[in-house]
HTML snippet that shows the backbone in 3Dmol.js (N, CA, C, O; Angstrom):
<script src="https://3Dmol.org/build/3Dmol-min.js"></script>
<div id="view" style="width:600px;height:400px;position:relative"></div>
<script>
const pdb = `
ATOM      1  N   UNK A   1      97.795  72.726 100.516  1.00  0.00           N
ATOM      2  CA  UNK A   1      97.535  74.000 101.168  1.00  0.00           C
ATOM      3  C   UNK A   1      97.696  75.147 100.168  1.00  0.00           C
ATOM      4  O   UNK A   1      96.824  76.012 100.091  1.00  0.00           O
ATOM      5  N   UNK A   2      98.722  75.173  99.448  1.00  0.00           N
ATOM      6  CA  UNK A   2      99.201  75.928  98.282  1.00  0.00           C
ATOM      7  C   UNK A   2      97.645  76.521  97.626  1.00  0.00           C
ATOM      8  O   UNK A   2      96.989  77.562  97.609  1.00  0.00           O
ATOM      9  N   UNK A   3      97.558  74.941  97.057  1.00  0.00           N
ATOM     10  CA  UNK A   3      96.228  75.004  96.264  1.00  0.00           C
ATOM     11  C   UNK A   3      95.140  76.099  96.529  1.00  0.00           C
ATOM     12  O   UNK A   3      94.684  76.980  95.799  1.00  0.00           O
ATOM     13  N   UNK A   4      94.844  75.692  98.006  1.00  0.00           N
ATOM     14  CA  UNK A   4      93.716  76.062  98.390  1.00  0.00           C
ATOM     15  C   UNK A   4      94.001  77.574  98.430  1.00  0.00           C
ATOM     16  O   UNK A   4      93.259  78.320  97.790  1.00  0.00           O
ATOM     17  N   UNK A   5      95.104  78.110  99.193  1.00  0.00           N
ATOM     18  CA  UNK A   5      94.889  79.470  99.293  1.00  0.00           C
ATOM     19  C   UNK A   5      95.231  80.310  97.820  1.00  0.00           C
ATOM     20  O   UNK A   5      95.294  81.523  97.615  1.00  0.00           O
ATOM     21  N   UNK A   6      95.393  79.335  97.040  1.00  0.00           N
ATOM     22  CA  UNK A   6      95.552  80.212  96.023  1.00  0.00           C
ATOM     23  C   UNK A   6      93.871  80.533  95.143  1.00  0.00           C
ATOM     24  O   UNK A   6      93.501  81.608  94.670  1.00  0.00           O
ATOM     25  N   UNK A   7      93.023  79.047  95.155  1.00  0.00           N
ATOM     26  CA  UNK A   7      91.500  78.799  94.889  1.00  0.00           C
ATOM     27  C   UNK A   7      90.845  79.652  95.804  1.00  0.00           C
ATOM     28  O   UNK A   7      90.037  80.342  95.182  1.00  0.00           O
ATOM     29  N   UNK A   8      90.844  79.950  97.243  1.00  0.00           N
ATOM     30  CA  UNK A   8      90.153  80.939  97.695  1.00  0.00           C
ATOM     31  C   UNK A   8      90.838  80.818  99.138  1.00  0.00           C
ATOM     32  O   UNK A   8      90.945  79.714  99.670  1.00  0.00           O
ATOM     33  N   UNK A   9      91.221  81.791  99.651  1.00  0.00           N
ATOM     34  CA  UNK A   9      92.158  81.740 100.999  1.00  0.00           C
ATOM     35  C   UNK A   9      91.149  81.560 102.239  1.00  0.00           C
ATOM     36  O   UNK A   9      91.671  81.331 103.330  1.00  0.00           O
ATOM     37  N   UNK A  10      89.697  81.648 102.160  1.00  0.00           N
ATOM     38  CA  UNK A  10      88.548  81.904 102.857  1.00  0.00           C
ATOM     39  C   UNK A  10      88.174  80.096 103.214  1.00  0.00           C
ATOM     40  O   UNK A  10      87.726  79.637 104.265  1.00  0.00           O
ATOM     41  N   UNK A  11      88.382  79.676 102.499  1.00  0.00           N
ATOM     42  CA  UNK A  11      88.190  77.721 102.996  1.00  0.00           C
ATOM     43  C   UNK A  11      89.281  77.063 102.852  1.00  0.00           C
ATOM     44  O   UNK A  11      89.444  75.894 102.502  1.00  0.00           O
ATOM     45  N   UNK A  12      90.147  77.989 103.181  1.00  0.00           N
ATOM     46  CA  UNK A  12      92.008  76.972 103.503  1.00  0.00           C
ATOM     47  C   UNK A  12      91.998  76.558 104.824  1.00  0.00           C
ATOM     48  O   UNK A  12      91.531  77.238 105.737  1.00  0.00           O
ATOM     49  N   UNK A  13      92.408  75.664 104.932  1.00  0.00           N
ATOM     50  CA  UNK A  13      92.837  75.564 106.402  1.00  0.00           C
ATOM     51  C   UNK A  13      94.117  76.491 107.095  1.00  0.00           C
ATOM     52  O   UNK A  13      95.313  76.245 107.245  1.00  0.00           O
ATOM     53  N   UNK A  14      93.516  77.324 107.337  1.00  0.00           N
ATOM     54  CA  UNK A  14      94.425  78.599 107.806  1.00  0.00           C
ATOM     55  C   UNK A  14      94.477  78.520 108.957  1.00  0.00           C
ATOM     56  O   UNK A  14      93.587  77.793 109.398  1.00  0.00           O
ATOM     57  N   UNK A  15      95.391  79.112 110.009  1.00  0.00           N
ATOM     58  CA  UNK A  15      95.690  79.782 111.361  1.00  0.00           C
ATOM     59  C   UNK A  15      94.636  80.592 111.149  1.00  0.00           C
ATOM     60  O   UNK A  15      94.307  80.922 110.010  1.00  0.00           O
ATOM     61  N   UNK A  16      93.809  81.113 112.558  1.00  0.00           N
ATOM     62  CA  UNK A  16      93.289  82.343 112.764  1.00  0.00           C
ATOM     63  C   UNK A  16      93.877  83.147 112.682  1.00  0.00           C
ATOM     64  O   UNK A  16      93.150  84.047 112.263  1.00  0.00           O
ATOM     65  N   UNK A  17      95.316  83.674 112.878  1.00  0.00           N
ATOM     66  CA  UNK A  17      96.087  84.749 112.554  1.00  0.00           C
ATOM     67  C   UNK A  17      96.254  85.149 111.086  1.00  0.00           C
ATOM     68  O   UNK A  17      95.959  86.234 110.587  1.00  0.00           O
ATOM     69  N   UNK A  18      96.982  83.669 110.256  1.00  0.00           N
ATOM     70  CA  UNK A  18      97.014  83.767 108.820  1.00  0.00           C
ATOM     71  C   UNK A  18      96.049  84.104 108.119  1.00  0.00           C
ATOM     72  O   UNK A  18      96.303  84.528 106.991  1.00  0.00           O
ATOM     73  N   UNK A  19      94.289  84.003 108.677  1.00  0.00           N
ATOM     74  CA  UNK A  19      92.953  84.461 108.496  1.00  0.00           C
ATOM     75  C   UNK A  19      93.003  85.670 108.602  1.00  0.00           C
ATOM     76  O   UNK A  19      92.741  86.448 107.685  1.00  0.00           O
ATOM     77  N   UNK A  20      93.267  85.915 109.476  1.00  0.00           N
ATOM     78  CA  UNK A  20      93.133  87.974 109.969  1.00  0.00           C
ATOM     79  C   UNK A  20      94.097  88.573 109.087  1.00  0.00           C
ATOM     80  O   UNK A  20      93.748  89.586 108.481  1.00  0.00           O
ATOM     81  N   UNK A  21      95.418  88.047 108.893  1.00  0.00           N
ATOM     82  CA  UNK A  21      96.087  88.778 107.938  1.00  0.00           C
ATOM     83  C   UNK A  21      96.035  89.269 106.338  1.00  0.00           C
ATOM     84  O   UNK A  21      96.474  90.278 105.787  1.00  0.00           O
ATOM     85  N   UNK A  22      95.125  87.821 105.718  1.00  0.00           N
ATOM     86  CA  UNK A  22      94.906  87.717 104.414  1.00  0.00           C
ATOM     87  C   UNK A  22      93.445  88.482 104.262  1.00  0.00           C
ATOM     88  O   UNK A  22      92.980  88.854 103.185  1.00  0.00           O
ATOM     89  N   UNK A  23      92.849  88.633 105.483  1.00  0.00           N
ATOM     90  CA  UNK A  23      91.468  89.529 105.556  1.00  0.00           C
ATOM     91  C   UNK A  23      92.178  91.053 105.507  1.00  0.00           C
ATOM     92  O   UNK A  23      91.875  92.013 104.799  1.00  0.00           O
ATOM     93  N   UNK A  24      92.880  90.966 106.181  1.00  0.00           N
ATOM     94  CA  UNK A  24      93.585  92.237 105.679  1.00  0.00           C
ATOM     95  C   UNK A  24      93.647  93.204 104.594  1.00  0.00           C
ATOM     96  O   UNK A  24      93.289  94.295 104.150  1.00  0.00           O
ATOM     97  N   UNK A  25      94.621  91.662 104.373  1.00  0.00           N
ATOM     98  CA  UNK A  25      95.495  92.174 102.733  1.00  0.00           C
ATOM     99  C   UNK A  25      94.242  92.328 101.709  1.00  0.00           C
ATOM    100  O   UNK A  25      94.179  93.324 100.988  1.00  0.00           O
ATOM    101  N   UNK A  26      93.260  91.331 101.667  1.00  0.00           N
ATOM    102  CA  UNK A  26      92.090  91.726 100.947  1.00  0.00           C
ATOM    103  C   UNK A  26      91.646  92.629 100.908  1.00  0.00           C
ATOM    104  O   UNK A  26      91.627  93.198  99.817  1.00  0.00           O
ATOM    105  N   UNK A  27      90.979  93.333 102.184  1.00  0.00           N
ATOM    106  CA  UNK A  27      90.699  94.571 102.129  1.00  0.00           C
ATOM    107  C   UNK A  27      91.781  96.203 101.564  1.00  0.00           C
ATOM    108  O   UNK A  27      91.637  97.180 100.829  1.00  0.00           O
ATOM    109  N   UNK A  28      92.927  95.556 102.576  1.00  0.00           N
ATOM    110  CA  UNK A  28      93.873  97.021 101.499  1.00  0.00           C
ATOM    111  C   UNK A  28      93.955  96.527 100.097  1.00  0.00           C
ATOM    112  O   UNK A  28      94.260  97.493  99.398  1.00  0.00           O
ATOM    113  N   UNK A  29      93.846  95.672  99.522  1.00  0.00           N
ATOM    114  CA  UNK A  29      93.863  95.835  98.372  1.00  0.00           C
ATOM    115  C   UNK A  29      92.780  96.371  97.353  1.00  0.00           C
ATOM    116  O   UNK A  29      92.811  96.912  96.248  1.00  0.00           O
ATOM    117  N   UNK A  30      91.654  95.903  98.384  1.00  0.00           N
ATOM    118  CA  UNK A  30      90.287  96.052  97.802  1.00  0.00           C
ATOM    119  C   UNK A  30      90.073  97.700  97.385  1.00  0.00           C
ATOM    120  O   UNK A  30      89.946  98.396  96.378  1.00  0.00           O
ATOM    121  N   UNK A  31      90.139  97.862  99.264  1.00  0.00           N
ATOM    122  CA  UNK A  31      89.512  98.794  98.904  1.00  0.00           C
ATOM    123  C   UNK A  31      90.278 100.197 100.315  1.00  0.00           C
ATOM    124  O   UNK A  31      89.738 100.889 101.178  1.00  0.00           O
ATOM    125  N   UNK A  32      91.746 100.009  99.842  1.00  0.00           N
ATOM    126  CA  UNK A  32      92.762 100.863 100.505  1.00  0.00           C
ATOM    127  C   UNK A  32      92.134 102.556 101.157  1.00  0.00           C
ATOM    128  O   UNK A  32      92.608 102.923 102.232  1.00  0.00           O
ATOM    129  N   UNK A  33      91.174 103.412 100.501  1.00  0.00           N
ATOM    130  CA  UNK A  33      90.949 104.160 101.082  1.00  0.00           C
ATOM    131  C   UNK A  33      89.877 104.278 102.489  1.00  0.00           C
ATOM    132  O   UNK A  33      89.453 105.159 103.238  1.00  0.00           O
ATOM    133  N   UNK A  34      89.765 102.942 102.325  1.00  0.00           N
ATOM    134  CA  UNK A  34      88.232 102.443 103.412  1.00  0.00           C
ATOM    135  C   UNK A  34      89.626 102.015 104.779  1.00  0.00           C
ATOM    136  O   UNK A  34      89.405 102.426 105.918  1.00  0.00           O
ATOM    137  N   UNK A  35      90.551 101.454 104.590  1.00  0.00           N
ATOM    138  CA  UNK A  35      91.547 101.169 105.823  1.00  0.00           C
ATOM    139  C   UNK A  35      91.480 102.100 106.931  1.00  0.00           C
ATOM    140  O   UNK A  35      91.307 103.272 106.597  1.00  0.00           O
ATOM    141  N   UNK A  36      91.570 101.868 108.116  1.00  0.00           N
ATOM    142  CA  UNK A  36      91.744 102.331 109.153  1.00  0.00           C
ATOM    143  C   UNK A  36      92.536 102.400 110.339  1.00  0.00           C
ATOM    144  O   UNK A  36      93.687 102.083 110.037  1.00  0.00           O
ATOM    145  N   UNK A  37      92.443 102.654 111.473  1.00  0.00           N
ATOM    146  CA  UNK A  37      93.174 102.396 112.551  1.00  0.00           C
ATOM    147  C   UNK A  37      92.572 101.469 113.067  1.00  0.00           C
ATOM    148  O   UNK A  37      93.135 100.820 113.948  1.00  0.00           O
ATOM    149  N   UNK A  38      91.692 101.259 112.793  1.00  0.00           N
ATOM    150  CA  UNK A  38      90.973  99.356 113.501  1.00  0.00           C
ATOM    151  C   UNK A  38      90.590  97.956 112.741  1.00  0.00           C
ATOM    152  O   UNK A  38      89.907  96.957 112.967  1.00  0.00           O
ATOM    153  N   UNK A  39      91.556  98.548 111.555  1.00  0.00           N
ATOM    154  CA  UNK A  39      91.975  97.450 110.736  1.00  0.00           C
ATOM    155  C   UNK A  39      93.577  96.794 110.967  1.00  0.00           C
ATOM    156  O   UNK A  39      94.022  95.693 110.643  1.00  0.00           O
ATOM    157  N   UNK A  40      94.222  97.943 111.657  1.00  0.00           N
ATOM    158  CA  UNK A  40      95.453  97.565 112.140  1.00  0.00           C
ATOM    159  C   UNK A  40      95.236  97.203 113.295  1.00  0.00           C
ATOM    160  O   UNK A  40      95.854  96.189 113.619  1.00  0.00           O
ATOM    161  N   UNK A  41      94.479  97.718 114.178  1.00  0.00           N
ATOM    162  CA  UNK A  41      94.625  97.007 115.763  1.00  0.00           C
ATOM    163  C   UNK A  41      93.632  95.292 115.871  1.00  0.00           C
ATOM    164  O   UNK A  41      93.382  94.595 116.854  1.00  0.00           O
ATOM    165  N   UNK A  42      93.341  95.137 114.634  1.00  0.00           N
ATOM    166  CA  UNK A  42      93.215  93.472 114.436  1.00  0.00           C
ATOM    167  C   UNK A  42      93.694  92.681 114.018  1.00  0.00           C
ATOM    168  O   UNK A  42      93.371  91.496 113.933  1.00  0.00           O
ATOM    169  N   UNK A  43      94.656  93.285 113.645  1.00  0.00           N
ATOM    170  CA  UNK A  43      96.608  92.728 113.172  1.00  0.00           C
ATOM    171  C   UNK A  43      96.843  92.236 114.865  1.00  0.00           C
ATOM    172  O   UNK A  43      96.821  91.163 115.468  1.00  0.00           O
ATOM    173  N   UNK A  44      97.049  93.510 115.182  1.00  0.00           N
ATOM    174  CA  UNK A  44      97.500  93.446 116.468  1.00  0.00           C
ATOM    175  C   UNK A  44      97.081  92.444 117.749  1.00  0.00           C
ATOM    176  O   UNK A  44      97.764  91.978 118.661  1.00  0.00           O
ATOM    177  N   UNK A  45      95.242  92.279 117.316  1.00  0.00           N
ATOM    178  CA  UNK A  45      94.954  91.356 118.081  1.00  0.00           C
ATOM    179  C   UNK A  45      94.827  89.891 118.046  1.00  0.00           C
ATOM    180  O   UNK A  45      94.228  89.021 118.678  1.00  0.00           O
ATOM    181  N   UNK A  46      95.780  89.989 116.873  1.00  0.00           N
ATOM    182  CA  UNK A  46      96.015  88.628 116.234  1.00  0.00           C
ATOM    183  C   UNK A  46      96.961  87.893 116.574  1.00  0.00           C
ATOM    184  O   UNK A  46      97.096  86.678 116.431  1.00  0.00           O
ATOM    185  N   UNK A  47      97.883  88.941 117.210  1.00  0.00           N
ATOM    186  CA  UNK A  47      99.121  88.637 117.362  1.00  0.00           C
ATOM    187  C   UNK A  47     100.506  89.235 116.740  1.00  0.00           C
ATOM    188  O   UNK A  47     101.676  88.925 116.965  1.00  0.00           O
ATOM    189  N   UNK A  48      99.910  90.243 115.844  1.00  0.00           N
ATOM    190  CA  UNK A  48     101.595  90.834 114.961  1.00  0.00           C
ATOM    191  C   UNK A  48     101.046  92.022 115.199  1.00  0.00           C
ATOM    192  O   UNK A  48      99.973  92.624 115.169  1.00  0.00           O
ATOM    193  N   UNK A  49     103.215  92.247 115.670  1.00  0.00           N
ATOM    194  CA  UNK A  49     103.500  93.593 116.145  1.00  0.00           C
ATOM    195  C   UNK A  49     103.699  94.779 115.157  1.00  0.00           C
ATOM    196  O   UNK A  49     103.291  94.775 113.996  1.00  0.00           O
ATOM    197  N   UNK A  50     104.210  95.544 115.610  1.00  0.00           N
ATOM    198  CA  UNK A  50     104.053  96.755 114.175  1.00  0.00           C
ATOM    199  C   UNK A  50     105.052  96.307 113.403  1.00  0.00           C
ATOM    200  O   UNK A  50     104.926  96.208 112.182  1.00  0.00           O
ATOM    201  N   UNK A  51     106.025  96.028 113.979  1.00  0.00           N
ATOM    202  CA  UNK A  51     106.787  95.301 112.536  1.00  0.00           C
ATOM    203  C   UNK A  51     106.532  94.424 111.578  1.00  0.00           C
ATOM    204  O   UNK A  51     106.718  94.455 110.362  1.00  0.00           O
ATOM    205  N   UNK A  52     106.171  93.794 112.152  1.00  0.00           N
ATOM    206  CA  UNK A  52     104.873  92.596 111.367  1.00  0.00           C
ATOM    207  C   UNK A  52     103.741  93.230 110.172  1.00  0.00           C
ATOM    208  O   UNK A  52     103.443  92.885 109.028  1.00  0.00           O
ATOM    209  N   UNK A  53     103.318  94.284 111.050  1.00  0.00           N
ATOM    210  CA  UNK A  53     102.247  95.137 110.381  1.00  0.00           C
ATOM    211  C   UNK A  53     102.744  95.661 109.059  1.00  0.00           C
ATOM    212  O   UNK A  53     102.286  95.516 107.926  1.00  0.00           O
ATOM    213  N   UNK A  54     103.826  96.324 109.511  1.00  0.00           N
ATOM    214  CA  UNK A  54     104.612  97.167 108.360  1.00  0.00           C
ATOM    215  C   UNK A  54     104.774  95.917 107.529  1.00  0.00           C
ATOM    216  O   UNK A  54     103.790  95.636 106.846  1.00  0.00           O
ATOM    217  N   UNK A  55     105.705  95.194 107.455  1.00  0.00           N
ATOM    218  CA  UNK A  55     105.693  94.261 106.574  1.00  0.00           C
ATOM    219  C   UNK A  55     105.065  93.726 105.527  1.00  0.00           C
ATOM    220  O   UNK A  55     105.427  93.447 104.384  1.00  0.00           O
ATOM    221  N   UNK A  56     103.458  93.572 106.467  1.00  0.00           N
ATOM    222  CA  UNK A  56     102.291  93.018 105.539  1.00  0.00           C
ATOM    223  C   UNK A  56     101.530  94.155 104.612  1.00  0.00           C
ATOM    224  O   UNK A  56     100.848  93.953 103.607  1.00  0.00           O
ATOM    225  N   UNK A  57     101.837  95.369 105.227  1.00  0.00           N
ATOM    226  CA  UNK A  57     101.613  96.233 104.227  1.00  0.00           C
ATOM    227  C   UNK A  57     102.292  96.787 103.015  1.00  0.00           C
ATOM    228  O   UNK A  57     101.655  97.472 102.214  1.00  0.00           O
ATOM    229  N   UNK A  58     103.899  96.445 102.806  1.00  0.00           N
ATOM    230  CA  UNK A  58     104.689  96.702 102.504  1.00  0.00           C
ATOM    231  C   UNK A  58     104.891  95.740 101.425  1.00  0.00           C
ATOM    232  O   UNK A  58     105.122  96.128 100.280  1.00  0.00           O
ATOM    233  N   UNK A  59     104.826  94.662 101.692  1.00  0.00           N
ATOM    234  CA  UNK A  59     104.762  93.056 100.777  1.00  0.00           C
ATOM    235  C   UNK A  59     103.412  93.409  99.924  1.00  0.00           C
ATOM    236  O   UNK A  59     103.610  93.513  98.713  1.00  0.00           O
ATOM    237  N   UNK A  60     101.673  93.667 100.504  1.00  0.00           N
ATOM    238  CA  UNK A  60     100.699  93.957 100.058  1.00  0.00           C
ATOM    239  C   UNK A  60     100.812  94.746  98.623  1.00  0.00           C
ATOM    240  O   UNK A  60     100.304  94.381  97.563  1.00  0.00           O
ATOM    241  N   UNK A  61     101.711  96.074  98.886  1.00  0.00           N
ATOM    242  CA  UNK A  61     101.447  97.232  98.175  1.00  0.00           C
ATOM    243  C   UNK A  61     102.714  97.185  97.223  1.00  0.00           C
ATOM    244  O   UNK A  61     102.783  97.909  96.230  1.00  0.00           O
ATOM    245  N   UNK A  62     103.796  96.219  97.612  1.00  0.00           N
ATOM    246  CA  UNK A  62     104.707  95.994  96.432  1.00  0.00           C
ATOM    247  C   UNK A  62     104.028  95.187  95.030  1.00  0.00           C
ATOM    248  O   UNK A  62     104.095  95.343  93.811  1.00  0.00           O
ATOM    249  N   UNK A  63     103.215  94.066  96.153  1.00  0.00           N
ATOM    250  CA  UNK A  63     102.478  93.135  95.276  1.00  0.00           C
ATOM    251  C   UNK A  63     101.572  93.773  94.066  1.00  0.00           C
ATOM    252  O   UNK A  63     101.494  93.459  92.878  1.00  0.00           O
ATOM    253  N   UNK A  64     101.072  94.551  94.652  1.00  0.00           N
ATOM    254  CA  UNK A  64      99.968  95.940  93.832  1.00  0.00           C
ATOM    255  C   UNK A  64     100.870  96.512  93.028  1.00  0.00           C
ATOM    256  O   UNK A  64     100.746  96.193  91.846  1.00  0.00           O
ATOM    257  N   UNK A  65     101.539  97.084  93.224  1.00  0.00           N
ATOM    258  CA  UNK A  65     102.962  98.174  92.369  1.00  0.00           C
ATOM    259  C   UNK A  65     103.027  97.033  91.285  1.00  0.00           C
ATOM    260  O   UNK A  65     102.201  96.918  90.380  1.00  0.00           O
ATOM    261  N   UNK A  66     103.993  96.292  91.464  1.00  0.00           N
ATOM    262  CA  UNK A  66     104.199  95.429  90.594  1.00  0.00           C
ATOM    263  C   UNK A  66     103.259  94.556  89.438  1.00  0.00           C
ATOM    264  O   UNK A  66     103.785  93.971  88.491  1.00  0.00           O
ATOM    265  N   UNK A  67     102.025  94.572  89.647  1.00  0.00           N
ATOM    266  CA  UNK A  67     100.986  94.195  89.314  1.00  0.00           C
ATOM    267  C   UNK A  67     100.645  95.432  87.998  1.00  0.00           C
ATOM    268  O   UNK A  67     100.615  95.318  86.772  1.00  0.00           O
ATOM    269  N   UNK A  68     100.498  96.206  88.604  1.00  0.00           N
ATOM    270  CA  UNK A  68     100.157  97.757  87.443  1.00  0.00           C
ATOM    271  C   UNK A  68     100.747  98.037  86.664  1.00  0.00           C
ATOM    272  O   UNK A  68     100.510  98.397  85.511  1.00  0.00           O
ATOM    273  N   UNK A  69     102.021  97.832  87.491  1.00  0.00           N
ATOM    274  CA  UNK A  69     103.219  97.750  86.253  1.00  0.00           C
ATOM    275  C   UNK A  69     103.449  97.067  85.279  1.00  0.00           C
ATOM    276  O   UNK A  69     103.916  97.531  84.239  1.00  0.00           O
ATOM    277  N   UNK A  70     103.128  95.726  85.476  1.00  0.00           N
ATOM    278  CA  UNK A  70     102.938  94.521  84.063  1.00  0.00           C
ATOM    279  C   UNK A  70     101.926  95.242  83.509  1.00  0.00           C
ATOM    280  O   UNK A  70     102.011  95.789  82.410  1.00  0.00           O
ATOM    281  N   UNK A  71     100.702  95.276  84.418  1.00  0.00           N
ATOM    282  CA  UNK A  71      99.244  95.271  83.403  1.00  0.00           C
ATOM    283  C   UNK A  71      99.438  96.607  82.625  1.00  0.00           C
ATOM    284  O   UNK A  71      98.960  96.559  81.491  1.00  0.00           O
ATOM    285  N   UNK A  72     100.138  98.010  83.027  1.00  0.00           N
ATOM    286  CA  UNK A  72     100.161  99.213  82.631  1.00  0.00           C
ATOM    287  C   UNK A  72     101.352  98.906  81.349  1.00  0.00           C
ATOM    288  O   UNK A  72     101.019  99.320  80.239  1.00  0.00           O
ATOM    289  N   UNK A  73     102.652  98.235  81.456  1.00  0.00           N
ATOM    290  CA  UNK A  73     103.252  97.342  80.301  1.00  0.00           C
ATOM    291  C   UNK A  73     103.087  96.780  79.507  1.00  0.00           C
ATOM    292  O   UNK A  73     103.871  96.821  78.559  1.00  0.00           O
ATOM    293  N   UNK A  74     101.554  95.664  79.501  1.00  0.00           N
ATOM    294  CA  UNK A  74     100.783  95.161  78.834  1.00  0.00           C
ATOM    295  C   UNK A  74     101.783  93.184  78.798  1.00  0.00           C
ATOM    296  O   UNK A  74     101.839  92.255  77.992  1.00  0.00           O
ATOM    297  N   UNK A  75     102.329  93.463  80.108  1.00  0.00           N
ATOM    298  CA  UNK A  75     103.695  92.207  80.649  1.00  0.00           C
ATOM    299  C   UNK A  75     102.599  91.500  80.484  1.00  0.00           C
ATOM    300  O   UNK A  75     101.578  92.180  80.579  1.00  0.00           O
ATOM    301  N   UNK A  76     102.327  89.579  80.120  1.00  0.00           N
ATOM    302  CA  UNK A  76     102.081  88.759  79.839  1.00  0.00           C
ATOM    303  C   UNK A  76     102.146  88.126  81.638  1.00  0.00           C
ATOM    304  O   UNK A  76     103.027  88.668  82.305  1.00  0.00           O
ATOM    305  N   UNK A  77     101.695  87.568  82.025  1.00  0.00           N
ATOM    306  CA  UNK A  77     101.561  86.830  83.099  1.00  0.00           C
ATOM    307  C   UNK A  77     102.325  85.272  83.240  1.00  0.00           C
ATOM    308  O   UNK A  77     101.535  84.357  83.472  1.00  0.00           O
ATOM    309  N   UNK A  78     103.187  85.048  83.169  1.00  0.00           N
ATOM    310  CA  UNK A  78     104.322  83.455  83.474  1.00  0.00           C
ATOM    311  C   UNK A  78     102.954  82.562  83.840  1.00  0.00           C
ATOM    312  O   UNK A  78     103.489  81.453  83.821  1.00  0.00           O
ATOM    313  N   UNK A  79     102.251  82.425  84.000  1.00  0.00           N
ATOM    314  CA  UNK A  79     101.389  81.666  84.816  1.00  0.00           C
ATOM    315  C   UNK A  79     101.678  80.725  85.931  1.00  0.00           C
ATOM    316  O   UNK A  79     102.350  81.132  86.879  1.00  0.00           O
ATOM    317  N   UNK A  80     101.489  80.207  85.920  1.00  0.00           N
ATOM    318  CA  UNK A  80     101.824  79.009  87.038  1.00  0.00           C
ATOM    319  C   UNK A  80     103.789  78.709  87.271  1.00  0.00           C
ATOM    320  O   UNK A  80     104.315  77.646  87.601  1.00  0.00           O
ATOM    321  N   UNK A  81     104.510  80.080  86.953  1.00  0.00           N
ATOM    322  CA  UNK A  81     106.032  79.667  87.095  1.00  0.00           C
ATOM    323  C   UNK A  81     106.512  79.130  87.728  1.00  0.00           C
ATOM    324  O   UNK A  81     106.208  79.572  88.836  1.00  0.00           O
ATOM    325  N   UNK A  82     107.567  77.872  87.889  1.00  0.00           N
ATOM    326  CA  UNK A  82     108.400  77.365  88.689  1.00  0.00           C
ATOM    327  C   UNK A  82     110.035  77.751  88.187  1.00  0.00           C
ATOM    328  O   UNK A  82     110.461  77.472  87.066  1.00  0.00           O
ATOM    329  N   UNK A  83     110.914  78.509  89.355  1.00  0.00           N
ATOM    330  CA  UNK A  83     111.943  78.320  88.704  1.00  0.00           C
ATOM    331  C   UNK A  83     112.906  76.848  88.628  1.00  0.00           C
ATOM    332  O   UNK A  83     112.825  75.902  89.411  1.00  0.00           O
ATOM    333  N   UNK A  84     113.494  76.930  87.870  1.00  0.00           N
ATOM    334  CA  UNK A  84     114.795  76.305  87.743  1.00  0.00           C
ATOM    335  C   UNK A  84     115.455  75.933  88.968  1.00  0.00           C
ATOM    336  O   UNK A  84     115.758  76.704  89.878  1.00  0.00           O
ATOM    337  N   UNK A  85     115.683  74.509  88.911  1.00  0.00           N
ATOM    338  CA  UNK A  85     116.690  74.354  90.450  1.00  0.00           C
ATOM    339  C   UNK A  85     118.169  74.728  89.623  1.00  0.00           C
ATOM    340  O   UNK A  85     118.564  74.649  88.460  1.00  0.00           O
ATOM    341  N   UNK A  86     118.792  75.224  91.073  1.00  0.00           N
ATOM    342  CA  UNK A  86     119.979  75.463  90.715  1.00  0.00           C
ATOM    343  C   UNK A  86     120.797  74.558  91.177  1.00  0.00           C
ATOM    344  O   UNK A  86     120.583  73.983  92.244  1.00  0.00           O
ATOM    345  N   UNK A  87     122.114  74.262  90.223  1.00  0.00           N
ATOM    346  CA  UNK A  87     122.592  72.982  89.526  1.00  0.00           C
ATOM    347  C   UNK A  87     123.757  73.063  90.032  1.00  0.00           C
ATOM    348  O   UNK A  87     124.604  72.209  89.771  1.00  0.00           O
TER     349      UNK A  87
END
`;
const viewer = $3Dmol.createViewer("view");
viewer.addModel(pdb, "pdb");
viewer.setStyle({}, {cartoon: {color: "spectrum"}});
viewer.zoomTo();
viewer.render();
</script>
């Protein structure tokens, strides 16, 4: 499952909810000034409440922050990291 949503989240075997959410996140990421109020009320009709909502936007836009910040750093990418079990 890993795999797949990492190869393209669009032919994972997803929940319809986990679908609507990652359609989401695609779009605010894409293309954040195009978002709306009826991009959130299909959160909603998915099943997640505003807390939920907040969340996924919040996780979304850390993900982004953090992202700019390496690339604006010129940070190297870990690639495929696994940590360390702890011992």
């Amino acid at each position: 499952m890993t795999e797949a949503v990492k190869s393209d989240y669009r032919s994972a075997p997803l929940s319809p909810g986990d679908r609507t959410m990652l359609d989401f996140v695609a779009r605010l990421t894409e293309d954040p000034a195009a978002m709306s109020e009826a991009d959130v009320e299909t959160l909603r009709r998915a099943g997640f409440n505003d807390e939920a909502v907040h969340d996924i936007v919040q996780v979304a836009a850390l993900f982004a922050y953090y992202n700019r910040l390496a690339d604006g750093l010129g940070i190297e990418s870990e690639g495929d990291y696994r940590p360390r079990p702890v011992t």
